[in-house]
N, C-alpha and C positions, 0 to 999 in steps of 0.2 A: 434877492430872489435866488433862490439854488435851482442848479440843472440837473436834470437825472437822466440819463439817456439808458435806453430801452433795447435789447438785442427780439426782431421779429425771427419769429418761428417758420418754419418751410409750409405751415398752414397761414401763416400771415396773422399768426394771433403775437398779444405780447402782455406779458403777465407785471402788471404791477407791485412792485415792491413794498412790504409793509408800512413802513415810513410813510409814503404816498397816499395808502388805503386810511392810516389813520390821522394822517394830516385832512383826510376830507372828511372823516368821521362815517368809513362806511366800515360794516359788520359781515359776517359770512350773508348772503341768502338779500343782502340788498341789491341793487340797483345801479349804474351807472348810467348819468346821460352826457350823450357826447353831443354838443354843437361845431358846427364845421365856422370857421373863421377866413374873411380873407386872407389871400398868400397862404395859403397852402398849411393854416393854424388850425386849432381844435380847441377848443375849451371841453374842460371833463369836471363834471362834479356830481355829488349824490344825487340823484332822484330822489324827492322827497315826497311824500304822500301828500295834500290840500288837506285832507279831512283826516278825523281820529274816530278811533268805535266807540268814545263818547256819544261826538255827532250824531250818528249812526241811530246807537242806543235812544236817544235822546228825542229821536223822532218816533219810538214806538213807546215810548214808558207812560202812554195815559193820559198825558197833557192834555192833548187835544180828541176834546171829545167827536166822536162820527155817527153819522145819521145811519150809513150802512156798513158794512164789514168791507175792508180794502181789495179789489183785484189784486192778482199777481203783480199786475201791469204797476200800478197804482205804487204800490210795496218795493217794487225796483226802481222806480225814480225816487222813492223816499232814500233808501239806499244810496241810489248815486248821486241826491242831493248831499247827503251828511258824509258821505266819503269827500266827496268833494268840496266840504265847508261853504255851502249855502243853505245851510237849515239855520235860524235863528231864535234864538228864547222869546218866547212870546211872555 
């Protein structure tokens, strides 16, 4: 395991070094999630998405036939089902 040690900033931020960003496989415009650790540790890795705009897609392409046209309502859980990988091929 390599150590990298970090100089914090007088705002209390501290910028990771490349090496680091692409050891976890993050891109500009991604994500980081930090979990706090006992003793005073962090665990850091990419935030990853559950779902893909397949899913997504996948819930409105026709499959499933409907008796009425969807509420808003309706259309946002379908949404937050397939972002979040619980829509399944029927």
């Amino acid at each position: 395991m390599t150590s990298v040690s970090l100089t914090v900033t007088a705002k209390g931020q501290v910028t990771l070094r490349r090496e680091l960003l692409d050891h976890l496989g993050i891109r500009p415009g991604d994500r980081v999630d930090f979990e706090k650790a006992p003793g005073g540790e962090i665990r850091v890795r990419a935030a990853r998405v559950a779902g893909n705009i397949e899913q997504f897609l996948h819930s409105l392409d026709g499959k499933v036939k409907l008796k009425a046209p969807l509420t808003i309502d309706e259309m946002n859980d379908i949404a937050a089902a397939g972002w979040a990988g619980k829509l399944h091929d029927q």
